[in-house]
N, C-alpha and C positions, 0 to 999 in steps of 0.2 A: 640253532645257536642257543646255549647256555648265559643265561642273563643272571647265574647263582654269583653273589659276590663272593670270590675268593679270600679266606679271613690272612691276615696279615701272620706271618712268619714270627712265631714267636723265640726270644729268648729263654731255650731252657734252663741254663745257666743263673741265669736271675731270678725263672719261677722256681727253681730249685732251691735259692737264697730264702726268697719269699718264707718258703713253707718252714725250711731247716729256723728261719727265725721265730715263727710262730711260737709260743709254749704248748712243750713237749705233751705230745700225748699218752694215751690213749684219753680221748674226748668223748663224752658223752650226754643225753638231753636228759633232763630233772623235769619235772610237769613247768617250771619255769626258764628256764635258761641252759645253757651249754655248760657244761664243769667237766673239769680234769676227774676221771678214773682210774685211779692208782690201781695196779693189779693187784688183784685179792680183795681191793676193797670194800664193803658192805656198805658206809656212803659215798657219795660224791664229794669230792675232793672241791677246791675252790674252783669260782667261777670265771669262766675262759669270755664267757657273754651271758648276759642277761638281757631278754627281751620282752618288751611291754607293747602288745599288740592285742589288737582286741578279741582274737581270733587264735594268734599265734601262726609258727610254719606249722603246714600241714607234713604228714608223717614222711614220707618223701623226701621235703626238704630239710626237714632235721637227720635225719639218714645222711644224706649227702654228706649236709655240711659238716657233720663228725666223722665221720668215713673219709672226708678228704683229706684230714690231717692227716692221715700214714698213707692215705692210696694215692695221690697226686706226688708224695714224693719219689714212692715207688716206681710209679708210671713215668715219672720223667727219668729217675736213673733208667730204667729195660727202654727207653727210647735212645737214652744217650747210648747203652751200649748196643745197641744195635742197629745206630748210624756208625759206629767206630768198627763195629763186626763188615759192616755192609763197606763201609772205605775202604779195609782192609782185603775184602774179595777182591771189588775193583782195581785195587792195586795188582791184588793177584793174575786177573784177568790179563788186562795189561801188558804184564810180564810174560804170561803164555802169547799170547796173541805174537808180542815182538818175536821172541824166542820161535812160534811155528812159523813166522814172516822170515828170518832167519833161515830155517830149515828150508822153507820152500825156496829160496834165494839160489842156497847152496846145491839142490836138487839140479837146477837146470842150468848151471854152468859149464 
C-alpha cells in the first residue's frame, strides 16, 4: 500500500493566467537580481526581482526561475492540447466501439 500523498488536481487554466500575467520575457539573472532580456540586448533590461540574501539562489535555482517564464507556459498549453487530443480519441473510440456493437448486433439476426 502507497502512503505517497496524491498532489491536488490543478487549474491549468488559471496557472496559464498566472504566467501570461507575469511581465513578458525573456528573463534573465545579473550577479544581483532577475531582469528582463530584451533580444539582442548587451545589458539587462529592468528588474523583474531583486534579491538580498546572503548567499543568494544557488545556480539551479536561478535557472529554474528564469526558464519558467516561457517553459511553464508552454508546458501548460502541450498539456492542455493533449488532454483535448486524448478527449477527442476517446470520443472516437466510443464511436467505433458503438458502431462494431452495431455490426455485431446486426451479424446474428
Amino acid at each position: 500500500m502507497s502512503t505517497a500523498i496524491k498532489p491536488e488536481a490543478r487549474d491549468l487554466d488559471a496557472d496559464l493566467a498566472i504566467c501570461e500575467a507575469a511581465t513578458r520575457g525573456p528573463w534573465m539573472w545579473t550577479w544581483n537580481g532577475l531582469c528582463l532580456s530584451p533580444e539582442g540586448a548587451v545589458d539587462s533590461g529592468d528588474y523583474v526581482a531583486w534579491l538580498q540574501h546572503s548567499e543568494g539562489p544557488n545556480d539551479e535555482d536561478r535557472k529554474f526561475i528564469a526558464d519558467a517564464r516561457a517553459g511553464w507556459p508552454y508546458a501548460i498549453r502541450r498539456s492542455q492540447e493533449a488532454e483535448q487530443e486524448n478527449d477527442k480519441l476517446r470520443d472516437e473510440i466510443n464511436l467505433l466501439q458503438e458502431q462494431l456493437k452495431q455490426h455485431r448486433s446486426h451479424c446474428f439476426d
